[in-house]
C-alpha positions as CSV (number, residue, x, y, z in Angstrom):
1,X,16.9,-10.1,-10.5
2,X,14.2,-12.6,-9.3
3,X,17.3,-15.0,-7.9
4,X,18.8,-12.2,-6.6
5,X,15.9,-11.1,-5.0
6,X,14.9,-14.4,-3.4
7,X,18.3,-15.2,-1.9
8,X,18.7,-11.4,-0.3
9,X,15.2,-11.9,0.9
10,X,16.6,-15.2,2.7
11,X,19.5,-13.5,3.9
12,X,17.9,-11.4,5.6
13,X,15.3,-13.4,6.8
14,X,18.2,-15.6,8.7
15,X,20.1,-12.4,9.6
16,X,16.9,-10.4,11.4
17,X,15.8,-13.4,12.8
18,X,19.4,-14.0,14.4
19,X,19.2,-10.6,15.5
20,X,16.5,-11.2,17.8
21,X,16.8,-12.4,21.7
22,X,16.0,-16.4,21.4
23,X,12.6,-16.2,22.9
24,X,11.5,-14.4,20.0
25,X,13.2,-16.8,17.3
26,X,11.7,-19.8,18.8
27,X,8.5,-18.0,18.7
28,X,8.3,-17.4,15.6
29,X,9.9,-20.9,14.4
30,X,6.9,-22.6,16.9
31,X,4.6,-20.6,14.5
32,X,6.3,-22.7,11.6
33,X,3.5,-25.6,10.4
34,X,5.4,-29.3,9.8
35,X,7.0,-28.9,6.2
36,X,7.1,-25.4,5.5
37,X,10.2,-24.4,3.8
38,X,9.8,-21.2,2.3
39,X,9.3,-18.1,4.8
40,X,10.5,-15.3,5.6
41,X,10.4,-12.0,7.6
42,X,7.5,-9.2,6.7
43,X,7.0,-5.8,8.3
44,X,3.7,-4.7,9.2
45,X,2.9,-1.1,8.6
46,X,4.8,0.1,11.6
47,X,7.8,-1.7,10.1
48,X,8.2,-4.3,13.0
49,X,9.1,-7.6,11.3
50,X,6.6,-10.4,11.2
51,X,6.6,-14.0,10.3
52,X,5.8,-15.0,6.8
53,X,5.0,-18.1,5.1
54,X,5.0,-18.4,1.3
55,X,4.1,-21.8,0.9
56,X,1.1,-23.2,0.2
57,X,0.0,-25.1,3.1
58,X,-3.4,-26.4,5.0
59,X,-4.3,-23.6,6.7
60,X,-7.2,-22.8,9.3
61,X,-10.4,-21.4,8.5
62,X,-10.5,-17.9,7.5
63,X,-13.2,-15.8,7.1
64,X,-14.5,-13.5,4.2
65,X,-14.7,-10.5,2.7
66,X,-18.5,-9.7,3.6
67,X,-18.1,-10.1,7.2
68,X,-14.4,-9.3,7.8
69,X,-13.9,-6.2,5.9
70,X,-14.9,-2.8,7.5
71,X,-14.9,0.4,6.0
72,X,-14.8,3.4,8.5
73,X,-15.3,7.2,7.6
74,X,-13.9,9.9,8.8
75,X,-14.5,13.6,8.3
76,X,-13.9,16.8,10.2
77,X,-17.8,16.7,11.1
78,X,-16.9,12.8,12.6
79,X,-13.3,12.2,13.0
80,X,-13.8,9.6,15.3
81,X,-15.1,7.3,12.9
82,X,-18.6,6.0,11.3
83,X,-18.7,2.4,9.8
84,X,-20.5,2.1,6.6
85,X,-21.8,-0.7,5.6
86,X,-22.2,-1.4,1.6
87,X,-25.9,-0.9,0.5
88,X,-27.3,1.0,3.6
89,X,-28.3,3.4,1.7
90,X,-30.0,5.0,4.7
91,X,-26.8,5.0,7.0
92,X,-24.7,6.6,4.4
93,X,-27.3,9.5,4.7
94,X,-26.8,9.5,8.6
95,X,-23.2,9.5,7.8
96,X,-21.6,13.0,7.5
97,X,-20.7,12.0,3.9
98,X,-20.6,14.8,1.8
99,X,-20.1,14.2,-2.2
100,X,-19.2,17.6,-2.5
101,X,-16.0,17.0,-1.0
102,X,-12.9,14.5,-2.3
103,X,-12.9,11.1,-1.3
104,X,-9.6,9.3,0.2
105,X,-9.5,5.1,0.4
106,X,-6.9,4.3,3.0
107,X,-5.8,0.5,2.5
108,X,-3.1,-1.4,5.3
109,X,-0.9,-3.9,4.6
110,X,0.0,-7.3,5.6
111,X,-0.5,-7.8,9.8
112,X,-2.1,-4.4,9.9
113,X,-5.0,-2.9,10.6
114,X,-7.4,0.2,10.8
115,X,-4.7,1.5,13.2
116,X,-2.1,1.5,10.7
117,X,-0.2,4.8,9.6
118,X,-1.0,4.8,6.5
119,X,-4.9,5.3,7.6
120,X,-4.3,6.9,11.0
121,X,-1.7,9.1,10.0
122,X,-3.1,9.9,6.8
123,X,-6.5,10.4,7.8
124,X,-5.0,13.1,10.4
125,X,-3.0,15.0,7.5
126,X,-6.0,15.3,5.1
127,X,-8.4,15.9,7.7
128,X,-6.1,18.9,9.0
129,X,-5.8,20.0,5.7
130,X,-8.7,20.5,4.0
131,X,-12.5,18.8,4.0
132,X,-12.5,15.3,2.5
133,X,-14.4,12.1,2.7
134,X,-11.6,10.0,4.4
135,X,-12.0,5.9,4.4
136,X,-10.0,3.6,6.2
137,X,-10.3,0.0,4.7
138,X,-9.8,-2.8,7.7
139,X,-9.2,-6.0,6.0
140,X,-6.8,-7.3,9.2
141,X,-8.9,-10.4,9.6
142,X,-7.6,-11.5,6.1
143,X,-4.0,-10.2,6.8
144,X,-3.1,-11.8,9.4
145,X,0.4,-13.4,10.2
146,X,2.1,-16.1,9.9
147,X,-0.2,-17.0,6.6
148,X,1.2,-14.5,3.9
149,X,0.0,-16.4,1.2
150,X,-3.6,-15.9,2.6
151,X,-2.8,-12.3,2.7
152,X,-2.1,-12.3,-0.9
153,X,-4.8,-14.4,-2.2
154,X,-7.6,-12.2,0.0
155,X,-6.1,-9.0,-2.0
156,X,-8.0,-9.2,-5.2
157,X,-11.0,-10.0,-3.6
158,X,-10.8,-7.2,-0.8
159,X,-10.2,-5.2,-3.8
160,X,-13.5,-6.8,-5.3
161,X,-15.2,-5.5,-1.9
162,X,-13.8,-2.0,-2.0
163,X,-14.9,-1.4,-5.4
164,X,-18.5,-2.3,-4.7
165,X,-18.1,0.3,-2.0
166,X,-17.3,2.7,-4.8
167,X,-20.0,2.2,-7.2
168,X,-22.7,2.3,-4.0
169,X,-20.6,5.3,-3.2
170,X,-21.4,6.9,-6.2
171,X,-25.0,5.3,-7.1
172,X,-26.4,6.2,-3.3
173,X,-24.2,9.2,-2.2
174,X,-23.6,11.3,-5.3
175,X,-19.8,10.7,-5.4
176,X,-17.8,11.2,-8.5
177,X,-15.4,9.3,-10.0
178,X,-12.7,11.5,-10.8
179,X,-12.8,12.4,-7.1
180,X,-12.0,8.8,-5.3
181,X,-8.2,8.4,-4.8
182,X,-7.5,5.3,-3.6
183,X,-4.2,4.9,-1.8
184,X,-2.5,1.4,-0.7
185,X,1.0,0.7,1.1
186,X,2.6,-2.9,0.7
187,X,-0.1,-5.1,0.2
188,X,-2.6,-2.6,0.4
189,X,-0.7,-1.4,-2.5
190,X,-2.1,-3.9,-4.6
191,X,-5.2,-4.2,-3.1
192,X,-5.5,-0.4,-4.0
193,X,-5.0,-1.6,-7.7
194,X,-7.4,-4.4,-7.8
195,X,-10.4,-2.5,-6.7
196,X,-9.7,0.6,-9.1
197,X,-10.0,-1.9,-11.7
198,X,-13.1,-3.7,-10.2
199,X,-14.8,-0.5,-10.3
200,X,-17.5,-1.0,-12.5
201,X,-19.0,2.9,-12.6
202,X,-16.2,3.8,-14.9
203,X,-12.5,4.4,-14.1
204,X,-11.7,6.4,-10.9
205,X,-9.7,9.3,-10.7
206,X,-6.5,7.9,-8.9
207,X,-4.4,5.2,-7.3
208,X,-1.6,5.6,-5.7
209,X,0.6,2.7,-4.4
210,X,3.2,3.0,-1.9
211,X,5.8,0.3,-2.0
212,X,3.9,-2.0,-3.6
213,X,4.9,-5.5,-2.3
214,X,6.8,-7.8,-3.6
215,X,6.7,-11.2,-2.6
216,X,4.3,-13.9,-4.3
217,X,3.6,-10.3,-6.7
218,X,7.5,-10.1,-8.4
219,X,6.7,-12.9,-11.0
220,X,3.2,-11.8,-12.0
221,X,1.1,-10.8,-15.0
222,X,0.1,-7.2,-14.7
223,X,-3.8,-7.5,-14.3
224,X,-2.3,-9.6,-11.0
225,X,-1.5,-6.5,-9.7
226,X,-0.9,-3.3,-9.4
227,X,-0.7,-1.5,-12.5
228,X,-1.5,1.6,-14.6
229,X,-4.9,0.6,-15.8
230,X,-6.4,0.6,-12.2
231,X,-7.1,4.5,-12.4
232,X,-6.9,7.2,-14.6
233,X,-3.8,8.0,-13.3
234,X,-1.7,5.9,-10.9
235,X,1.2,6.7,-9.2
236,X,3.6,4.9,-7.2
237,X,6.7,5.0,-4.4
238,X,9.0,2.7,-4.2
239,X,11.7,2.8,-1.1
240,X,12.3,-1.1,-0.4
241,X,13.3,-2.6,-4.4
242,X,16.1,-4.4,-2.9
243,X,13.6,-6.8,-0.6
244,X,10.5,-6.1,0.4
245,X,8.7,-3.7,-2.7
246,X,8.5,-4.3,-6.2
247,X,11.4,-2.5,-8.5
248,X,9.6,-2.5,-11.7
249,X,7.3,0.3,-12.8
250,X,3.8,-0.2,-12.4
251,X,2.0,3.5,-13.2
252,X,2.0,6.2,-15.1
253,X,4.4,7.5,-13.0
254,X,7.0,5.7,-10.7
255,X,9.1,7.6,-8.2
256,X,12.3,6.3,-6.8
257,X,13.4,8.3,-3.7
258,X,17.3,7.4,-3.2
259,X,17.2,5.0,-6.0
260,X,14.6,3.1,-4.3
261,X,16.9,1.8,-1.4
262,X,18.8,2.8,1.2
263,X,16.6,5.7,2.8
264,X,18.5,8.3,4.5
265,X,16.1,7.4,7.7
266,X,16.4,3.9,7.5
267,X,20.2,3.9,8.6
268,X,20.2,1.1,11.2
269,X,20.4,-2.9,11.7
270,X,16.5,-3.4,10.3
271,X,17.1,-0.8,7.6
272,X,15.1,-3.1,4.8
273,X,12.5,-3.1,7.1
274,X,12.3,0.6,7.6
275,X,13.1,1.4,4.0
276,X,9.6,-0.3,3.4
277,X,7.7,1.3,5.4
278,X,8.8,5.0,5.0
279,X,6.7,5.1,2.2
280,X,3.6,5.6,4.1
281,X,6.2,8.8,5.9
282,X,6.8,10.4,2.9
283,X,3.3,10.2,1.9
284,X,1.8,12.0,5.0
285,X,4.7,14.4,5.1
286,X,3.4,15.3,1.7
287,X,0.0,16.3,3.4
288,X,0.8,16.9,6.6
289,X,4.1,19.8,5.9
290,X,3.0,19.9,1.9
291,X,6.3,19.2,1.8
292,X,7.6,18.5,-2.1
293,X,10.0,16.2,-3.3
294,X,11.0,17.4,-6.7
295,X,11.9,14.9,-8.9
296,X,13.5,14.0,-12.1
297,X,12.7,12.3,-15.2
298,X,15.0,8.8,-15.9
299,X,15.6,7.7,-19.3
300,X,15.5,4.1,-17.9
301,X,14.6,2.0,-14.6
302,X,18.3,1.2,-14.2
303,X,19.5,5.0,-14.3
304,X,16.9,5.8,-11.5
305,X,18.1,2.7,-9.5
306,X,21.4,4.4,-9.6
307,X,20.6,7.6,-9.4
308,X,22.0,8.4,-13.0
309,X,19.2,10.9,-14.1
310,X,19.7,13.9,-15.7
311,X,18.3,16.6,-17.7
312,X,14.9,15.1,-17.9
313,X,11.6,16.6,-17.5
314,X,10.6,17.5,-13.3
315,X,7.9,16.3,-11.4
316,X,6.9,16.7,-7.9
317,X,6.4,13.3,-5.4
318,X,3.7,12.8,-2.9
319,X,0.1,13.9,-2.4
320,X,0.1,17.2,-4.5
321,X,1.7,14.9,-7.6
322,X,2.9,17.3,-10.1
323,X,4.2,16.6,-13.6
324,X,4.9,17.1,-17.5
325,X,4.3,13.8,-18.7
326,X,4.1,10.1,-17.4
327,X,7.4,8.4,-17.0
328,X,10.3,7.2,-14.8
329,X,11.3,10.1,-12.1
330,X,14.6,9.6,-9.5
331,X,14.0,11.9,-5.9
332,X,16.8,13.0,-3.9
333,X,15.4,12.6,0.0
C-alpha cells in the first residue's frame, strides 16, 4: 500500500502540475533547490495545490515555536479575536474567557494559516451555535511552502506549545479537561494529536483529526502521530486515503465517508485535492446545519474502503459524535 501510495502520489503530482498554464509550472519548479528529487503537490486548507518537498535538504532559517505560534480567542463576547499569550496570567483575565463554557482548539494545516476554514469556518459554526471558548492555533510561520519536511518536523513541537497552553489554561483560567476538544485537519491533524498527548494536567476530553496527513506520517510509529492515546476519546475523518490522508485507523473511532475517496463533491480534474480538504466541510456542516451523517460499523478497514459494511452497530459522524462502541464505521455522503 506504501508503493502504491508513493507512485499515485507521483502521478498525480506530474499530472496536476501538467494541468497548470506554464507560468505556474516553472514557478513552482524555480522553487525546486539543486538536487531535490522527491516532491510533490500539497493542498493548503482551501484545497489549492502547493509545492512540496520531502527531502531533506539545507534549508533557510526558520523560526520557533515561542515566537511564531499565536493562539487567538474567540467568543460571542469577542469574535473578533484576542491573542493570548501563554503565562499572562493577567491577560487571560482581560480576556473574555470563561471556564464555564467548552473549549475548541482549531489547528491549520500545511501553507495555512489563522484564515484557514477549518478555524474561520469553524469558529463561525460554534460561535453561532452555542457559547464556547474558541482558539485558533496560527503556526503558518512553521508551515510554510515549498519546505514540507519543515512542516512536519515543527508538528510535534507546535503540539509541545499548544499543550502548555492547556495546562496554563486550566492552572490560571479554571478550565477543565474533559472540556478541551482539540481539532486538527491535515497536518493540523497530527499536530492535534501531539499536543493531547503533551498535556501534562491529565488526558483531555477529545481530539478529533480530520484527514490526517499522510506523507512523511504513512510509515510511522504511532506515538509519531496521531493516535488514540492523545485524548480520552479521538475521532477521526478520513476523505483523501488514496493520496493525500492516512488510510489506517488511528482513534477510537475512524469514519470513512464514501470509502474514504472519491467524495461526491470532489467530482472534477483536482478531485484528490478536494477530497482532502472536504474534511474540514463536513466538519462545520456538522455544526453549522447539525447535520448527521449516520454511519455504520465495518468488520474490517478493507470492507469500509469498499464500502462492504453491514449489519454492524450505528454511529453518527461529525461534531455531535454519537456511538455504541469504538470501532471502524463506513458513511454514505
Amino acid at each position: 500500500m506504501l508503493f502504491y501510495k508513493a507512485l499515485f502520489a507521483v502521478l498525480v503530482s506530474v499530472a496536476s502540475v501538467a494541468s497548470y498554464p506554464a507560468n505556474n509550472r516553472n514557478c513552482w519548479i524555480q522553487q525546486l533547490p539543486p538536487g531535490v528529487k522527491n516532491w510533490m503537490l500539497i493542498p493548503n486548507d482551501r484545497g489549492e495545490p502547493q509545492l512540496a518537498i520531502l527531502d531533506e535538504v539545507t534549508i533557510p532559517q526558520v523560526g520557533n515555536v515561542t515566537d511564531d505560534v499565536k493562539f487567538y480567542l474567540y467568543t460571542r463576547k469577542n469574535p473578533n479575536g484576542f491573542i493570548l499569550l501563554v503565562d499572562n496570567a493577567e491577560l487571560l483575565k482581560e480576556s473574555s474567557f470563561n471556564s464555564s463554557n467548552p473549549t475548541k482548539i482549531l489547528i491549520h494545516g500545511y501553507e495555512g494559516s489563522i484564515t484557514s476554514p477549518v478555524i474561520t469556518k469553524s469558529t463561525a459554526a460554534f460561535l453561532n451555535n452555542d457559547d464556547y471558548n474558541v482558539i485558533g492555533v496560527d503556526w503558518s510561520k512553521l508551515s510554510q511552502t515549498p519546505y514540507y519536511n519543515i512542516a512536519v518536523n515543527s508538528t510535534k513541537p507546535v503540539g509541545k506549545y499548544v499543550a502548555k497552553l492547556v495546562d496554563f489554561l486550566i492552572a490560571k483560567g479554571g478550565a477543565h479537561l474533559s472540556d478541551i476538544h482539540i481539532i486538527g485537519h491535515s497536518l493540523g491533524a497530527h499536530v492535534s494529536g501531539f499536543a493531547g498527548a503533551a498535556v501534562s494536567t491529565g488526558k483531555i476530553g477529545r481530539v478529533t483529526g480530520l484527514d490526517a496527513a499522510a506523507p512523511l506520517f504513512d510509515n510511522v510509529t504511532s506515538e509519531n502521530r496521531l493516535n488514540k492515546y492523545d485524548a480520552n476519546l479521538v475521532d477521526a475523518i478520513h476523505t483523501d486515503v488514496k493520496f493525500l490522508g492516512l488510510e489506517i485507523p488511528v482513534g477510537h473511532l475512524d469514519f470513512y465517508p464514501d470509502g474514504g475517496d472519491n467524495q461526491p463533491d470532489c467530482k472534477h480534474s483536482l478531485s484528490v485535492f478536494c477530497n482532502h480538504a472536504i474534511a474540514v466541510e463536513y466538519f462545520v456542516n456538522s455544526i453549522t446545519n447539525k447535520t448527521e451523517y449516520p454511519a455504520v460499523e465495518c468488520s474490517t478497514l478493507n470492507d469500509a474502503v469498499e464500502g462492504d459494511c453491514h449489519g454492524g452497530d450505528s454511529a453518527i459522524m461529525g461534531e455531535n459524535l454519537k456511538y455504541k462502541k469504538y470501532g471502524i464505521y463506513y458513511v454514505s455522503i
